[in-house]
C-alpha positions as CSV (number, residue, x, y, z in Angstrom):
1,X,-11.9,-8.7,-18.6
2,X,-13.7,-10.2,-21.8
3,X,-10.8,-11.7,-24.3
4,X,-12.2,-9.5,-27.2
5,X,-11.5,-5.9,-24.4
6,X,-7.7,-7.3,-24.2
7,X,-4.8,-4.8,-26.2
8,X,-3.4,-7.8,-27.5
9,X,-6.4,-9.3,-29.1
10,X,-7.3,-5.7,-30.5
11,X,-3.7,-5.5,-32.1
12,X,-4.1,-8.9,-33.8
13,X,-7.7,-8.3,-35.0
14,X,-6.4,-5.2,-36.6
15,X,-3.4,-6.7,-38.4
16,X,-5.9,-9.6,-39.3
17,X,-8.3,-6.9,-40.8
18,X,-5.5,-5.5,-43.1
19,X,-4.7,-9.1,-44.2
20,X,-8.5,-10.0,-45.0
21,X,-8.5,-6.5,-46.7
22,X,-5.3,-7.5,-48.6
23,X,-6.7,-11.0,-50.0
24,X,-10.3,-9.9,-50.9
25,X,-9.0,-7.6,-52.8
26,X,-6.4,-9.7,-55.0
27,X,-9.0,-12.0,-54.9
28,X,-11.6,-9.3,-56.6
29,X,-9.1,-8.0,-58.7
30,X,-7.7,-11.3,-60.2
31,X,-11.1,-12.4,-60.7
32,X,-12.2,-9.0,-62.8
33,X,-8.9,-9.5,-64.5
34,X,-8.9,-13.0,-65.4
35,X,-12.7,-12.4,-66.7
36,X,-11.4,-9.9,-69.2
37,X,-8.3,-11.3,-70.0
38,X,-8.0,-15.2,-69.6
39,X,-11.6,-16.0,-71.0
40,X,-11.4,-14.1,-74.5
41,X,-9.2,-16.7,-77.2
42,X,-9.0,-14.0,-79.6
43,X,-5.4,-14.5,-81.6
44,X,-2.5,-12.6,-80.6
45,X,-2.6,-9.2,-82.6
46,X,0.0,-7.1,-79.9
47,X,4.2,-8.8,-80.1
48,X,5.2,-10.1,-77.4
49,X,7.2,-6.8,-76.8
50,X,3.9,-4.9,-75.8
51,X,3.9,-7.0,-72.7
52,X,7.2,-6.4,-71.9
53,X,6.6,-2.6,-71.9
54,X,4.7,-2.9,-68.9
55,X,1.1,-1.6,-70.7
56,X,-0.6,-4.0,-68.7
57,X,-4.5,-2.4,-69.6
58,X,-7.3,-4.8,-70.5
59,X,-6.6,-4.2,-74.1
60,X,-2.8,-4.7,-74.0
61,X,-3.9,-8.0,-72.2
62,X,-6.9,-9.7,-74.4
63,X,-3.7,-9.5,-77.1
64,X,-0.5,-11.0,-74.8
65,X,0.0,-14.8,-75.5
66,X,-1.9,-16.6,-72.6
67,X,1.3,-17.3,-70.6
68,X,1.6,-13.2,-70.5
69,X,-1.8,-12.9,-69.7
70,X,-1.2,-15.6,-66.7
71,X,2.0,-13.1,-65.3
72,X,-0.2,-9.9,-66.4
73,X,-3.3,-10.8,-64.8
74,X,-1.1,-11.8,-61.7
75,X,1.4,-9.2,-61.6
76,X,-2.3,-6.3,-61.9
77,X,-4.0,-8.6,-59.3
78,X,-0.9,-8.1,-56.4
79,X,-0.6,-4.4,-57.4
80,X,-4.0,-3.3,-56.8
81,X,-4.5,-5.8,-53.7
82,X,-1.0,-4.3,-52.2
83,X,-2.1,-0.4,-52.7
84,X,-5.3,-1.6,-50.9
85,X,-3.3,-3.5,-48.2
86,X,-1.4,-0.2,-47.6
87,X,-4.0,2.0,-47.7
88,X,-6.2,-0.4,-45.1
89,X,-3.0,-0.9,-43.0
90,X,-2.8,3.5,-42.9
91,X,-6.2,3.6,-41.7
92,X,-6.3,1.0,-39.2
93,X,-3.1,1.7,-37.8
94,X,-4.2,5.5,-37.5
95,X,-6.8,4.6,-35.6
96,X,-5.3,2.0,-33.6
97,X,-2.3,3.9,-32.8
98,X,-4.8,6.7,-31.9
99,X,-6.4,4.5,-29.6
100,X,-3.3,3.3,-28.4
101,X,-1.1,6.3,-28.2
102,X,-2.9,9.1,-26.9
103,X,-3.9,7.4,-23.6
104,X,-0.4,6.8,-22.9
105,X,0.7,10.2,-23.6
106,X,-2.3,10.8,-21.0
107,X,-0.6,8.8,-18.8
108,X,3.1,10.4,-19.1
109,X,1.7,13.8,-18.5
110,X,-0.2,12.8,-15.5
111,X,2.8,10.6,-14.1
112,X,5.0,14.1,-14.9
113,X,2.6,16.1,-12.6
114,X,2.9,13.6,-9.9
115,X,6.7,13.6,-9.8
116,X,6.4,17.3,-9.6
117,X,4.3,16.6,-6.5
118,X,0.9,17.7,-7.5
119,X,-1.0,14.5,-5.8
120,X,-4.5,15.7,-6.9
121,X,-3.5,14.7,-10.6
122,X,-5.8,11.8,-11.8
123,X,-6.6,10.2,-15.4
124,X,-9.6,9.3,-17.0
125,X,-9.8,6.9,-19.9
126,X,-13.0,5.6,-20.8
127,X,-11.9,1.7,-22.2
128,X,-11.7,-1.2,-20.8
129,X,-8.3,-2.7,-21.7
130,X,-5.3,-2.7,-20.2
131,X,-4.4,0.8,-20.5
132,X,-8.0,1.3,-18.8
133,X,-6.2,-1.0,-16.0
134,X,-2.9,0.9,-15.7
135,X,-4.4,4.1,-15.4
136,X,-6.5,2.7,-12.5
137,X,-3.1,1.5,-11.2
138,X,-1.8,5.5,-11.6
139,X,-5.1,6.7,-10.1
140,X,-4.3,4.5,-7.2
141,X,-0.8,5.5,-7.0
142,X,-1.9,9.3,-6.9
143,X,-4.3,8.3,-4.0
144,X,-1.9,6.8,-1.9
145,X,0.9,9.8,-3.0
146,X,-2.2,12.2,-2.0
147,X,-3.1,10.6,1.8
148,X,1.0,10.4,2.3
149,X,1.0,13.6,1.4
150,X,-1.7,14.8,4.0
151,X,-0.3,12.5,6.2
152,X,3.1,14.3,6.5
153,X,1.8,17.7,6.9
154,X,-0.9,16.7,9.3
155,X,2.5,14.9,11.2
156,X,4.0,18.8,10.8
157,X,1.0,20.2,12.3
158,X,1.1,17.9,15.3
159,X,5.0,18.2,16.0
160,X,4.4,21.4,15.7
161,X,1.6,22.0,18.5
162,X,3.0,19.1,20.7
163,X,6.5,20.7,20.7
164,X,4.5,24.3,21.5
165,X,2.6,23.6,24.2
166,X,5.2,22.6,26.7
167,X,7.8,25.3,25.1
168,X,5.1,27.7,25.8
169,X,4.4,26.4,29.4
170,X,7.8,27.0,30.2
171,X,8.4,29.8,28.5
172,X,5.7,31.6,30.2
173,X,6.5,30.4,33.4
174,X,10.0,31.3,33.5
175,X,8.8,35.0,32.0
176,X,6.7,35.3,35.2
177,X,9.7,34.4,37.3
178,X,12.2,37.5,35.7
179,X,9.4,39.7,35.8
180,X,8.3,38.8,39.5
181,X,4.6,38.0,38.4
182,X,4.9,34.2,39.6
183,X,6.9,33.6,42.7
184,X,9.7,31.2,43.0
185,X,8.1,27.9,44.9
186,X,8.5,23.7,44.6
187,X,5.1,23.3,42.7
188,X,6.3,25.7,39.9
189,X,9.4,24.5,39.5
190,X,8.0,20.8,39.6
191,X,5.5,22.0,36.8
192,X,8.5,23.5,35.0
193,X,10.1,20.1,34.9
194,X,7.3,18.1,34.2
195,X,6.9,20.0,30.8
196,X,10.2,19.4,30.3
197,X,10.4,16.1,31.0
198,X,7.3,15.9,28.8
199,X,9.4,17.6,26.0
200,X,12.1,15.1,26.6
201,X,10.0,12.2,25.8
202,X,8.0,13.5,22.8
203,X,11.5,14.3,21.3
204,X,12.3,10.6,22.3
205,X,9.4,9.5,21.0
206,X,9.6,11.2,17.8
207,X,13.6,9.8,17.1
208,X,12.3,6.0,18.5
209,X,9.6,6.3,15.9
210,X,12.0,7.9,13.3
211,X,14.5,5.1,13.3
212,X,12.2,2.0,13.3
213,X,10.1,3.3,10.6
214,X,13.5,3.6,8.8
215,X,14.3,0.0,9.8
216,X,17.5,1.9,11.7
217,X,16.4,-0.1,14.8
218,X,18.8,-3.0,15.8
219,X,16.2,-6.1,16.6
220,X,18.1,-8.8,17.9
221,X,15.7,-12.5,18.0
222,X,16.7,-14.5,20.3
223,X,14.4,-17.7,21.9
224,X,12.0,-15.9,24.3
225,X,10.0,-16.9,27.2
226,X,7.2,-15.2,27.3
227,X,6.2,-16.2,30.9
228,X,9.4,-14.7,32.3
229,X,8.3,-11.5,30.3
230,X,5.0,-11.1,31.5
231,X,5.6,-11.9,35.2
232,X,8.7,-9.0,34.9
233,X,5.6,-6.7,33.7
234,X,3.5,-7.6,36.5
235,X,6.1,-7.0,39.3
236,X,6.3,-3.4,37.4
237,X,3.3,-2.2,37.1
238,X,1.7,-3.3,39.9
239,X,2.3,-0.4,42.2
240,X,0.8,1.7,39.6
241,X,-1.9,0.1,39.0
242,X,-2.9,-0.3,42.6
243,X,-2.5,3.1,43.0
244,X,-5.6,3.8,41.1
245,X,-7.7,1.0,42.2
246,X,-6.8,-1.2,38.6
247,X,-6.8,-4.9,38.9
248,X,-4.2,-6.3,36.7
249,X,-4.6,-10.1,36.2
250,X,-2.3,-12.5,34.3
251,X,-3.6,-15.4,32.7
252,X,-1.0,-17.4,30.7
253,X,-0.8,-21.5,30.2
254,X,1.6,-23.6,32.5
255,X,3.4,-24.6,29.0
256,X,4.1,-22.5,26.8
257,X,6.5,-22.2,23.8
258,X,9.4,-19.9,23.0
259,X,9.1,-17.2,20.9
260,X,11.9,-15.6,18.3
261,X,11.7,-12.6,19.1
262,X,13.3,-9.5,20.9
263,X,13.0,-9.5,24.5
264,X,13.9,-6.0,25.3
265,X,11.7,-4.9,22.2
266,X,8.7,-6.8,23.5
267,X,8.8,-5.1,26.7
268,X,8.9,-1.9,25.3
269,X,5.7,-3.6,23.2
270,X,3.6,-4.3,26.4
271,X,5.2,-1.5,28.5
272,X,3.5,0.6,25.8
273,X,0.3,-1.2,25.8
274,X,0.1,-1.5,29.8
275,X,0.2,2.1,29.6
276,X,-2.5,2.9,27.5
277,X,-4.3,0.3,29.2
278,X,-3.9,2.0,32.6
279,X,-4.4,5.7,30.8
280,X,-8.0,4.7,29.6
281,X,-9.3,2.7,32.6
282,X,-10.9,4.1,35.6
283,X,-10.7,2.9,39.3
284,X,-12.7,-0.4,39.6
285,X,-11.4,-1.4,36.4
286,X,-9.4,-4.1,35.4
287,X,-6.6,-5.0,33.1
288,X,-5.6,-8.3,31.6
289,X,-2.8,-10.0,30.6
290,X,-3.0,-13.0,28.0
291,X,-0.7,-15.2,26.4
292,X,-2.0,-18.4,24.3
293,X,0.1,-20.4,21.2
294,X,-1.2,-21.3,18.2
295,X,0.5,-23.7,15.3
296,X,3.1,-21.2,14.3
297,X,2.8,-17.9,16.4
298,X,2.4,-17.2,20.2
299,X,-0.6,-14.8,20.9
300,X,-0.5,-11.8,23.6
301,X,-3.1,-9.5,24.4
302,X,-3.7,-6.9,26.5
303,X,-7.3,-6.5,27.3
304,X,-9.2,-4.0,29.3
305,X,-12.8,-2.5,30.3
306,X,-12.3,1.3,30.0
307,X,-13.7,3.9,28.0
308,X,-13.5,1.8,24.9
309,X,-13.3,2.6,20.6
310,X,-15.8,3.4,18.5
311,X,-15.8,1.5,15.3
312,X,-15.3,4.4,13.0
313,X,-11.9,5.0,15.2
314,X,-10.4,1.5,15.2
315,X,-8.7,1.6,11.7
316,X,-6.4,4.7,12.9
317,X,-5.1,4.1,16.2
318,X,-1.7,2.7,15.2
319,X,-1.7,6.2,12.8
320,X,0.8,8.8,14.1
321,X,-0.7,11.5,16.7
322,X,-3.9,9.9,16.6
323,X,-5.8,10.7,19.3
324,X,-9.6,9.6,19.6
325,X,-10.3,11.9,22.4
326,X,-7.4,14.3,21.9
327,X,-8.3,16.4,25.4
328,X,-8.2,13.3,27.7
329,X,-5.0,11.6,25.6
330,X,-3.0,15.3,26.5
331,X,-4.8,15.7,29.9
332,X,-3.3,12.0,30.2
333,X,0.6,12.7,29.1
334,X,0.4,11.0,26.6
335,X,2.4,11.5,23.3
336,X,0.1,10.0,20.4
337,X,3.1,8.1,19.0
338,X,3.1,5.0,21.4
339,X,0.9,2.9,19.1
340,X,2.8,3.9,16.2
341,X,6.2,2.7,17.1
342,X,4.1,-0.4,18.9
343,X,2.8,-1.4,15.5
344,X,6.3,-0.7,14.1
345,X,8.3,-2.9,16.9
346,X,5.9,-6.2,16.1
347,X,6.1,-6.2,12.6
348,X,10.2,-5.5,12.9
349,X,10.3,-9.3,14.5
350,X,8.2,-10.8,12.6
351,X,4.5,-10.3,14.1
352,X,1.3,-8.7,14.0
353,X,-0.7,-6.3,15.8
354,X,-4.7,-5.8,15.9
355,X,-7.0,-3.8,18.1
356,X,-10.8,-4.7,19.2
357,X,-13.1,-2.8,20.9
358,X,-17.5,-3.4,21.3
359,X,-17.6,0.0,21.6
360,X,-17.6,2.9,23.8
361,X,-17.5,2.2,27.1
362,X,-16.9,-1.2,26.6
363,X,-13.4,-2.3,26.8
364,X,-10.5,-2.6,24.4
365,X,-8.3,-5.3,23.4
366,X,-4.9,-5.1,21.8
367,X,-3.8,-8.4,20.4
368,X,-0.4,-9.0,18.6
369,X,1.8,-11.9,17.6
370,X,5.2,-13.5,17.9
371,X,6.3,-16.6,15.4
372,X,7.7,-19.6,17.6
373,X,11.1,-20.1,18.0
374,X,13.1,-22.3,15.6
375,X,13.1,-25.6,17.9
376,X,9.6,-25.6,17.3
377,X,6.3,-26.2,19.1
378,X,8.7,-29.4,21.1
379,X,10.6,-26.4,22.8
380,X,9.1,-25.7,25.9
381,X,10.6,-23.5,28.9
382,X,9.2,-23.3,32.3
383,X,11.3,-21.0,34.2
384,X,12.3,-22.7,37.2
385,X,11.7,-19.3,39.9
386,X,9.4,-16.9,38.7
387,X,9.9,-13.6,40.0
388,X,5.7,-13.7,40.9
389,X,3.4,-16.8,40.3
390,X,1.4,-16.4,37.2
391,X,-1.7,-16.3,37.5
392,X,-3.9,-19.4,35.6
């Protein structure tokens, strides 16, 4: 922004305009006065009481001593250039205030609306000062009120359908049974529990997320080894992985720092990932498991060479109920909150979290970050019996 488009300079070039206004005017006036008064000798013809009557007109002046015409032509001069110094300091501050005043009642109105929750509010001032700034602050504000807004009842929307379609499997299931339409047998009692089981975790799910959005979880850092954490995730998912023909490798240095972090919230971290992993990769697939350090942080990611992200999808996976193909995410079980509280569990101890996919069919790579632990870079643990060897 120019100096010249900045309120404060506006406000002092205005007072400096009543000012200017102010002294050419005494200066006019004492000039007009003194060339009347001050330059004609003619003898004193008006006592000296004529002056102090306060008739102060040319006349009443050429005939005052020349001391009185001094204090007359002075006394004229500052009444005429303060009458003009008002009257300029009424107009400019009229239009200044003007300028000024109305924008911000602008802005009041339009703040008003938004605390009444009408997000779709927005100003428009046409300047380029700093009211022109804060109402492109409240314009933001609105925006961000707005896609909360949305946000929230797109969240309703979603709770609302996830929570129905399992009620409503079991529901209609259990109708059957009283009425004798579906018989009584292992597979539809098993289905019967596998919504409910479903229900159970989207309710968990859905209280997780609740309480570490609301910083209610308990996150308790500790120095980490991050080797011992990964080979623990290996022995786990192994079996499952095998079961549908996924290769799951593991490639982390022989040294490697600790990390301050949680241990049990990590492993909920890359339990949630290894998941997602496994839910988007077909059989032939594989699945890896990275850790490398940096100066500060310890790098993990989870990498694999499924179905892949489009571009336009990557900015909104960590969103709530975000599904880029919502058929195969349900088909799959899973909730659409996972990345959420994933995002949510990294930044609560002190990390970060990015995705990275080529594309469709081309893989997908979740990377987040763990700062060292306090002993520094120095502080190196080799567990002395891993559960498997790691792969390097």
């Amino acid at each position: 922004m120019r100096w010249h488009h900045q309120l404060r300079w506006k406000l002092f070039i205005s007072h400096l305009v009543i000012v200017v206004i102010a002294d050419i005017v005494l200066l006019a006036t004492a000039t007009f006065l003194a060339s009347i008064g001050l330059v004609n000798s003619a003898p004193l013809t008006l006592g000296s009481a004529a002056a102090e009557t306060g008739n102060l007109n040319p006349g009443a002046i050429i005939q005052a001593p020349p001391l009185q015409q001094f204090q007359a032509v002075v006394q004229q001069a500052l009444l005429v250039s303060g009458f003009a110094a008002l009257a300029a300091a009424v107009v400019v501050s009229l239009f200044v205030s003007r300028r000024i005043v109305e924008p911000l009642l602008t802005l009041t109105g339009v703040s008003k609306r938004l605390a009444q929750g009408f997000y779709r509010e927005r100003t428009i001032i046409a300047s380029d000062d700093e009211i022109a700034q804060l109402s492109q602050s409240v314009n933001q504000l609105a925006d961000a009120l707005d896609q909360t807004e949305q946000r929230r009842l797109a969240l309703l929307a979603d709770v609302t359908h996830e929570l129905r379609t399992p009620l409503a499997t079991i529901g209609g299931y259990m109708e059957g049974l009283l009425d004798g339409v579906v018989k009584p047998s292992p597979e539809t009692f098993s289905l019967i529990l596998h919504e409910s089981n479903r229900l159970q975790r989207l309710i968990e799910d859905l209280e997780l997320l609740s309480r570490v959005e609301a910083g209610q979880l308990p996150v308790v850092a500790r120095s980490t080894d991050v080797r011992r954490l990964l080979n623990a995730m290996r022995v786990q998912f192994d079996p499952l992985f095998a079961s549908n023909q996924v290769s799951l490798h593991i490639d982390v240095p022989a040294r490697l720092p600790l990390v301050w972090a949680d241990p049990d919230r990590v492993d909920q971290v890359l339990i949630n990932l290894l998941s997602n992993a496994y839910r988007y990769t077909s059989a032939g697939d594989e699945v890896i498991l990275r850790a490398s350090s940096t100066n500060d942080m310890v790098m993990i990611a989870v990498s694999d060479s499924g179905v892949g992200i489009d571009a336009e999808h990557l900015p909104h996976v960590f969103e709530r109920f975000y599904r880029v193909d919502k058929s195969r995410a349900r088909q799959s079980g899973g909730s659409g909150i996972g990345l959420a509280i994933v995002r949510h569990l990294v930044y609560a101890q002190g990390g970060d979290i990015s995705v990275f996919s080529a594309g469709k069919d081309q893989g997908t790579t979740f990377t987040f970050t763990l700062p060292l632990a306090p002993l520094g870079p120095g502080a190196i643990q080799i567990p002395a019996e891993d559960p498997v060897p790691v792969e390097t």
